[in-house]
C-alpha positions as CSV (number, residue, x, y, z in Angstrom):
1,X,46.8,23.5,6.9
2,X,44.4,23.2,9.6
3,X,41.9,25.6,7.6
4,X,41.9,23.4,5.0
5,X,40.8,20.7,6.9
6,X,38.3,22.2,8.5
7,X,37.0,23.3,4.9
8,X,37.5,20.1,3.7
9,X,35.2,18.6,6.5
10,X,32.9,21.3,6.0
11,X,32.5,20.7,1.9
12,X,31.7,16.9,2.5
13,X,30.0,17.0,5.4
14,X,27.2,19.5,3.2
15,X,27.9,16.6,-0.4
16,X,27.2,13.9,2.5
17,X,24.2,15.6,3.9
18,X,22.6,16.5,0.9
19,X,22.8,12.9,-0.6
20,X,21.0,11.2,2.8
21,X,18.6,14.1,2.2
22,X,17.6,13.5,-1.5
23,X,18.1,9.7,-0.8
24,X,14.9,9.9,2.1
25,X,13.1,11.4,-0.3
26,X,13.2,9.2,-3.1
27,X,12.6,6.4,-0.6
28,X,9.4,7.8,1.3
29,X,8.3,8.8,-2.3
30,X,8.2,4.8,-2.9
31,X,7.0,4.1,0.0
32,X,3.9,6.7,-1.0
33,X,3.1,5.5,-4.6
34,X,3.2,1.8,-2.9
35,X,0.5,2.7,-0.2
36,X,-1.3,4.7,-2.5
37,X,-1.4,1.9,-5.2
38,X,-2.6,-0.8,-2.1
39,X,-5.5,1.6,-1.3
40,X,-6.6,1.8,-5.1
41,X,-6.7,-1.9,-5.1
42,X,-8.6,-2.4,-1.8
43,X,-11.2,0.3,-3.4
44,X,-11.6,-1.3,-6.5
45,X,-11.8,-5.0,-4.9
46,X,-14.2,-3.8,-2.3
47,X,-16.5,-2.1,-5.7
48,X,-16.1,-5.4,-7.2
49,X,-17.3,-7.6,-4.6
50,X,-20.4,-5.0,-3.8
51,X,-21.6,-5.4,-7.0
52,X,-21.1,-9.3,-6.8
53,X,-23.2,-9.3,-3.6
54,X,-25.7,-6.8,-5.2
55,X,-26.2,-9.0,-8.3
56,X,-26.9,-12.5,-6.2
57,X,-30.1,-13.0,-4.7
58,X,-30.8,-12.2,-0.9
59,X,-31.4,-15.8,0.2
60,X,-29.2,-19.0,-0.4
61,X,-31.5,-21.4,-2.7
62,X,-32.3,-24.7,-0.4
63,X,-30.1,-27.0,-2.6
64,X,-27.4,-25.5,-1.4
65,X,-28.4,-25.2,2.2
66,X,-29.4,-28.7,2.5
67,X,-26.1,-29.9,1.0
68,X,-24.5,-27.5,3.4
69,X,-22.2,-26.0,0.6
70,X,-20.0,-23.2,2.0
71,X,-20.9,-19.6,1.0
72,X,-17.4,-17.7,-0.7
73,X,-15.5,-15.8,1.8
74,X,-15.9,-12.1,0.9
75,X,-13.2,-11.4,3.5
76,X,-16.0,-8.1,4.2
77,X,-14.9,-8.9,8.3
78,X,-11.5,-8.8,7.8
């Protein structure tokens, strides 16, 4: 009797251990693709605002700068 409880203990303890296992690894796996997909998107809105700024001209015209209109906020210092 005692051997089978001690088996029995043994069986789920290796079911239970390889569940949390495979369970970990699906959820650092999502947690991968997720930072992977926020990198992509930094890259590609940091390539999109570089070529904004490399299209405009290097000076603000004076219209604007005597109205005192605000220039965007590239958020290039964040």
């Amino acid at each position: 009797m005692r051997r089978q409880i001690t088996i029995t203990l043994l069986v789920l303890g290796t079911v239970f251990g390889y569940a949390a296992g495979f369970s970990s690894l699906r959820c650092r796996a999502e947690a991968r693709r997720d930072a992977f997909q926020r990198h992509v998107a930094a890259l590609c809105v940091d390539a999109a605002r570089e070529a904004e700024r490399s299209e405009r001209p290097a000076h603000r015209t004076t219209a604007a700068a005597r109205h005192g209109a605000p220039e965007a906020d590239t958020g290039a210092g964040r």
